[in-house]
N, C-alpha and C positions, 0 to 999 in steps of 0.2 A: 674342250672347246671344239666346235664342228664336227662332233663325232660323226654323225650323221652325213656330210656330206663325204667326209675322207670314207667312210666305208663304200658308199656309193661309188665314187670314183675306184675305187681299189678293185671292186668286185667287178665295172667295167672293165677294168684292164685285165682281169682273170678270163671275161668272155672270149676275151682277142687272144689266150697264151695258144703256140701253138700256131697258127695261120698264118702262113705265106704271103695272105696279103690281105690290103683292106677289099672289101666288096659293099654295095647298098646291102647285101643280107648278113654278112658277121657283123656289121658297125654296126646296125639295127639294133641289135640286140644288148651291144654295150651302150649302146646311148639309152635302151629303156632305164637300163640299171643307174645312167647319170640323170634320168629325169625321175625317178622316183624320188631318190635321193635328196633331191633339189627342192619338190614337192613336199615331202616331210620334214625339210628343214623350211619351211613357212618361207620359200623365195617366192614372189609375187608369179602368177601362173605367168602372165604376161612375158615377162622376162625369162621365164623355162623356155617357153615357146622359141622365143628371139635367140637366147644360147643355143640352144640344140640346132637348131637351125645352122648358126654360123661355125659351129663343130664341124656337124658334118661335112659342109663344104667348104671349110677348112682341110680337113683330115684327106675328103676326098678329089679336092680340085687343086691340090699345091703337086708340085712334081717332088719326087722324095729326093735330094740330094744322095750321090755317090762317092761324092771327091769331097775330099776337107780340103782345107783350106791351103794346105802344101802340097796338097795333089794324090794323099796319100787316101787309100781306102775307108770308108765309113759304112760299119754296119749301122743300118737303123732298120730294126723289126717293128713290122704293124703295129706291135703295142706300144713301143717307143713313137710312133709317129701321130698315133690317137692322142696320149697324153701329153705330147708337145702342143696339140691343137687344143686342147681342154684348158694348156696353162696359156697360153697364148691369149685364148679366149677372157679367161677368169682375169686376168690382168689389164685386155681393154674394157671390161664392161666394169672393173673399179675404179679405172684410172681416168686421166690420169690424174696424178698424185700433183695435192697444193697443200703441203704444211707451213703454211706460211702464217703470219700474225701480223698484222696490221697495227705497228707500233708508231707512225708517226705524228698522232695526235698531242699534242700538252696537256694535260695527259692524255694517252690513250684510253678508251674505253671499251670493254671487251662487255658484252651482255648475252648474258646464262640464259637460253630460254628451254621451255618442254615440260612436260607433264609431270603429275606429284611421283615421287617413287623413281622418278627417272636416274638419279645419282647427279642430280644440279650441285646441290650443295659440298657432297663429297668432290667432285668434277672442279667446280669452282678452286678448292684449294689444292687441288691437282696441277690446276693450271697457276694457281700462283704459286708451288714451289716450284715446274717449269723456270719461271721468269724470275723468281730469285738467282736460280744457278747461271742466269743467263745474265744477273748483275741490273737488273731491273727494280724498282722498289714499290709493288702496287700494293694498293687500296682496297681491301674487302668491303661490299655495300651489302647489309641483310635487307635487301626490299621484300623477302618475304613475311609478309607481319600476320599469313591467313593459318600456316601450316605448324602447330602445335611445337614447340622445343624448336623448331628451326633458325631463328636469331642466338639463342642459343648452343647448337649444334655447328655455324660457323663462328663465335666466340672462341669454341677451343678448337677449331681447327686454327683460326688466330695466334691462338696462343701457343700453339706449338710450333706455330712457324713462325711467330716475332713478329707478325704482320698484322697491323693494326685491322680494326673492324670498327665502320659506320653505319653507326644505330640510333635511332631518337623513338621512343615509342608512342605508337597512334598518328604516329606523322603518313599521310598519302603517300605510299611508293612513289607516285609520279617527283612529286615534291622532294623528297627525301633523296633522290637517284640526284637530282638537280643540286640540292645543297652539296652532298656527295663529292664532286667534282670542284666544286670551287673550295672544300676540306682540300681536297688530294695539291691543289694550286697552290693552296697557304701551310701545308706542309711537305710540301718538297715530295712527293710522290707522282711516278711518272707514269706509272698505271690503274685507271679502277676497272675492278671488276665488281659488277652488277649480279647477284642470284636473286633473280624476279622468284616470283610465285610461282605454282605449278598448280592442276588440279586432274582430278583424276580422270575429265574426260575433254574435250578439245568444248569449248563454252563461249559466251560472246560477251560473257566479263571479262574474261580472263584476257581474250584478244585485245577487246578495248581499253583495259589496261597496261599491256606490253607495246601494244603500238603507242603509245600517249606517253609512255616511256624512252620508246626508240623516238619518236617525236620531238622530243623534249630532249634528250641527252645526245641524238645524234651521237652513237656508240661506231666506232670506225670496225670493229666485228662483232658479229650477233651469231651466237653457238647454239645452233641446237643441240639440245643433249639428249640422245633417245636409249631408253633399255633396250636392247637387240634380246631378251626374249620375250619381246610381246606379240613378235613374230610378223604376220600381215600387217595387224595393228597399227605398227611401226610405221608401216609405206605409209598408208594414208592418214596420218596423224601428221606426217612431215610434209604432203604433199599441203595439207594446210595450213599449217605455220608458215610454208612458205608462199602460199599465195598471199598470206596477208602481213606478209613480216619482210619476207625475201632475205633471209637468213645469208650468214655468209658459208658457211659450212658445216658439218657434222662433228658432232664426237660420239661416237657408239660405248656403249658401257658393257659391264658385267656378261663382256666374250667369255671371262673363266666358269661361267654358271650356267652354261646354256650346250648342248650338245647340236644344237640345230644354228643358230648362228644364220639366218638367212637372213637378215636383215640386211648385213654386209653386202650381200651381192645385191639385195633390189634398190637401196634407197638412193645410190649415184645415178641408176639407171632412169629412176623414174623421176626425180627431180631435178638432177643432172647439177647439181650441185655437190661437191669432193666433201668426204671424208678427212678430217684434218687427223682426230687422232683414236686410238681404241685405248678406251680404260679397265683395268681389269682390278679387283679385289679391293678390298678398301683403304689399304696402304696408300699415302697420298705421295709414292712414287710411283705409282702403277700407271705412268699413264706415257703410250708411245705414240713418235707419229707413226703416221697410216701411212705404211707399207706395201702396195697391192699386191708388186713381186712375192716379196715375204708371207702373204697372206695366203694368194695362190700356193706356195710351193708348201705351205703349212696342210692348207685341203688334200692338195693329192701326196698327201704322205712323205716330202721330202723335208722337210725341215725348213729350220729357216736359222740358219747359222751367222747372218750378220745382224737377226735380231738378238738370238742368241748372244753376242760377241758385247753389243748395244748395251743389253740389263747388262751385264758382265761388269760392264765397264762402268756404269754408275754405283753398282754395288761396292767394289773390289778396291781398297786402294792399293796404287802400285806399289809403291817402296815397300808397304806390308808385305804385296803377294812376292816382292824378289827376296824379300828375307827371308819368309817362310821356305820358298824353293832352294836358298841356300841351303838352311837346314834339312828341310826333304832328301837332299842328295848328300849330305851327310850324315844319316842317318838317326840324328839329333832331333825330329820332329816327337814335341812333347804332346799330353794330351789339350794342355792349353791351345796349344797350334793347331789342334783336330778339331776343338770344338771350336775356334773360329771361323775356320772351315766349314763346318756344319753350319751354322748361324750364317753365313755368306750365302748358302745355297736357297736356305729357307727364306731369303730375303728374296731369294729371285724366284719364288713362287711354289706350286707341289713339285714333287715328285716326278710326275707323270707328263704335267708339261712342260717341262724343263725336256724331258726327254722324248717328246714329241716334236721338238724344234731344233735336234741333233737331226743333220741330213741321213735317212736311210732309216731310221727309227722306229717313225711311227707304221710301218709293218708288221714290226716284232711286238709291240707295244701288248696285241692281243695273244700273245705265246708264252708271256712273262705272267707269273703268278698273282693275283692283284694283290696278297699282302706284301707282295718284295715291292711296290708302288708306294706302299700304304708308310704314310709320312708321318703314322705313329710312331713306327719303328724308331723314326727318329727323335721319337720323344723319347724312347727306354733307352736308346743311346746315350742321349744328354744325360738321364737320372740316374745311370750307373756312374759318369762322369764326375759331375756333380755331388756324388755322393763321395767321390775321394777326398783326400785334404788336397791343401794345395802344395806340399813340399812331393805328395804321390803324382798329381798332374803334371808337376815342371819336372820329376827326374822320374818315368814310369820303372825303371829297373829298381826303385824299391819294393815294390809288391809283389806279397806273397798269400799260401795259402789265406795265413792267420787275417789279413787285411782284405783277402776277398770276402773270408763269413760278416766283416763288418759293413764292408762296402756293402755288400746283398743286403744284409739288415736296412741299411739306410735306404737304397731304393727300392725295395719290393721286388729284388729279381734273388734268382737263385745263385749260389756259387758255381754254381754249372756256367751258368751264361753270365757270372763276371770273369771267369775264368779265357772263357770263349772267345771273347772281346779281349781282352788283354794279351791271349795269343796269337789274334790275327795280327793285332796292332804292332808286335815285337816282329812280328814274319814280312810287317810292312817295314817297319823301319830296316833289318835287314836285305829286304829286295831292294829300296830306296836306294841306300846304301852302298849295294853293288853295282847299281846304275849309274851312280853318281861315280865311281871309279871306271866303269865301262867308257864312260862319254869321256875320261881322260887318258887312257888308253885303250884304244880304238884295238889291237891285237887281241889284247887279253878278253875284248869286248865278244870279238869272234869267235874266241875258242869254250865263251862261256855258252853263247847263244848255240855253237854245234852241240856243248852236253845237255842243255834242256832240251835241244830237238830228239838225241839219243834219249833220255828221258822219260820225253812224252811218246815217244815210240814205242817203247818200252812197258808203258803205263804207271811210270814210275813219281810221276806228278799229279796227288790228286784233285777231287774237284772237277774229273773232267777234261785234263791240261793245263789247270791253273796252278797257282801255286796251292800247297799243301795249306789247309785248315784256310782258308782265304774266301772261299768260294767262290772262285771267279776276283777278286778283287780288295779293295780298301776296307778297312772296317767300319761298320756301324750305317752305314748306308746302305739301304738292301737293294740288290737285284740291279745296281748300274754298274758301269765299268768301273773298277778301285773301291767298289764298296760292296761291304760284309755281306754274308747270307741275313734270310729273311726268316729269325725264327725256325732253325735250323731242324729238321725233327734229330735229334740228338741220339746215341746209342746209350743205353743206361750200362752204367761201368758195376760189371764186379768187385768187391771188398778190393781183391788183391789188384785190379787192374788201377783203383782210384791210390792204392800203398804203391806202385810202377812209379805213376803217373806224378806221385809227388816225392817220389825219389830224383825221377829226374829233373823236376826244376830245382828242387833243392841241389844238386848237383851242378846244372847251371848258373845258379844263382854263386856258387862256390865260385865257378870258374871267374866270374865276373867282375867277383870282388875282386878275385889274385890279378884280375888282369887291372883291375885300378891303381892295384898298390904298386904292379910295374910301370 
């Protein structure tokens, strides 16, 4: 998502490394790199013009503070002082921020408008599993009767959410919006929401249709819903709906599918109407309010960790996540508790931008291998998992060679890499393990942390300084902090080194058993 603009901004800030201070001639040149940028992610010229503009004399006409705020010294270098003027910027020309919902109608009426393709109908039950969690009980209306499966297509989003849908077929949208609402009165429903029709170019049926709708049902919010990569398109498609609609606010779609993303910065600007919320992928929890801060600080590459925190926290239930960390730190985390885990993360989106919205990130993001990204890996994860029983998942210290050749059989991997996995996972539960007795004895904790520093000094931790066979981290997750290598390129073992190697788990496995029976 915004590829495009965060390289732009990134590369600005490279023009400034190094220089003592801002001047019209170093800024120059970093501001070319934020309007190209800008331009290639389809931001309306107009609004380039107007940004760069108030950058600059932003950047160049603010005095740079010295003293913080207790009197104590503050470095800020040109590049720090650029970029505070860039996010400054990007955050009034979103803002400001109105997620709000206009719920005090009997029922309320919220009305879907925007073009075919746009993610109305996905959008629609995005918005009404919002309003379930909020303890709301609305009304789905298919007024689309033009767009092929579409009456249809919200049916089972219906259905999956237990929220009824109003349909009569061949019945006039206008009409049918109207019945609609006096349904939602004699059933006890405190919300409808409306998905009109769309088409594929802005037309004067279609207008005189949705307005004879908003006419007629008097909806207390009217959504536009725009694809943000139709790019320019975008501006002046809303710039028309709302001359003749005067919409209440935006929802922007499919940010996770688009590297340019300009939509976002022009369409507050130029019809000066807020952004309520950004939806992403087709999961009909993907959908957040509009965050400017968060946005900004997503573009220039810092992350944005209370959005971060937000998914987290819809995903995640609590009691689960403190059981699990009970176990975590006793080193009792089985593989059932892993692959929840995993299934928790993929719920909160890829790979890549999960890790794009960790503050400090998305710099590294281009240094990182893209198959350690690549969210397949986390499908050969699960399929080794998956392939075990389940008395192997709840107690992993039964498996052995004999049960990895079957394991591999089952999922199409090798005993090499079910081996692989199953040693990191044993290296994790041990580090877990030691942690969880570190955090209870704070002494022992110091004396551990000086022999890994002797250690990694030493070169005696591989991986780099990580733990040995870990790769930097957890298993089965490639390339983040606490997860496995990506596809390892692996050493091929000689006869006698693979006869070693299964001497000594057989070995361990001995000691394991005697320590159970004590």
């Amino acid at each position: 998502m915004l590829d495009v603009l965060t390289s732009g901004f990134r590369n600005a800030k490279l023009k400034l490394q190094g220089k003592a201070q801002l001047t019209e001639d170093n800024i120059a040149e970093a501001l070319r790199e934020v309007r190209t940028s800008l331009i290639q992610a389809d931001v309306e010229f107009g609004v380039v013009k107007t940004f760069i503009a108030q950058v600059k004399e932003r950047a160049l006409g603010e005095i740079v503070p010295v003293k913080g705020p207790t009197g104590q010294d503050v470095k800020v270098t040109p590049q720090d002082w650029f970029i505070k003027a860039c996010y400054d910027e990007l955050v009034e020309l979103m803002g400001p921020v109105d997620t709000s919902i206009d719920l005090s109608g009997s029922p309320a009426v919220i009305m879907m408008i925007g073009l075919q393709g746009s993610g109305k109908t996905t959008t629609t039950g995005k918005l009404a599993k919002k309003l379930l969690a909020e303890g709301k009980k609305p009304l789905l209306v298919a007024a689309d009767i033009y767009r092929p499966a579409a009456i249809d297509q919200l049916m089972i989003i219906g259905r999956k959410l237990g929220v009824p849908v109003f349909s009569i077929n061949g019945m006039d949208p206008v009409q049918l919006s109207k019945l609609a609402i006096q349904q939602a009165r004699n059933v006890g429903r405190d919300v409808v929401i409306i998905d009109t029709a769309g088409r594929l170019a802005v037309d004067d049926a279609l207008m005189e249709e949705i307005v004879q709708i908003k006419t007629t049902v008097k909806p207390d919010n009217v959504f536009f819903v725009v694809d943000s990569m139709i790019g320019q398109d975008s501006v002046t498609t809303a710039a028309e709906f709302d001359r003749r609609m005067d919409f209440t606010g935006f929802i922007l779609t499919k940010l996770d599918g688009d590297a340019r993303g300009g939509a976002a910065l022009s369409i507050k600007s130029i019809t000066g109407k807020p952004v309520k919320f950004l939806g992403q992928g087709e999961e009909l929890d993907k959908l957040e309010e509009f965050r400017p801060e968060g946005l900004a600080q997503r573009i220039l590459g810092f992350g944005d960790v209370v959005g971060l925190m937000q998914d987290f926290e819809r995903h995640v239930d609590k009691d689960q996540a403190e059981a699990d960390a009970a176990k975590l730190l006793e080193g009792q985390f089985s593989y059932d508790d892993f692959v929840r885990q995993l299934q928790t993360v993929r719920k909160m989106g890829p790979i890549r931008e999960i890790m794009a919205r960790i503050p400090f990130m998305g710099d590294m993001l281009n240094q990182i291998p893209a198959e350690a990204l690549d969210d397949r890996e986390m499908d050969r994860t699960l399929a080794i998992i998956q392939s075990m029983t389940k008395q192997e998942r709840k107690y992993p210290a039964v498996l052995d060679q004999g049960r990895f050749a079957r394991i591999a059989g089952g999922c199409g991997r090798s005993i090499e890499d079910v081996a692989a996995l199953h040693e990191r996972f044993q290296q994790a539960q041990v580090m877990m393990k030691g942690l969880g007795g570190m955090m209870q004895n704070p002494a022992a904790a110091q004396r551990q942390l000086q022999q890994m520093q002797r250690q990694m000094q030493q070169g005696g931790m591989g991986g780099g300084g990580g733990f040995p066979g870990m790769g930097g981290g957890f298993p089965g997750m490639p390339g983040m902090p606490g997860m496995g290598d990506p596809e390892p390129a692996r050493k091929t073992l000689t006869p006698s080194e693979k006869a070693e190697r299964r001497r000594k788990q057989k070995a361990a496995r001995k000691a394991r058993k005697n320590n159970r029976k004590r």
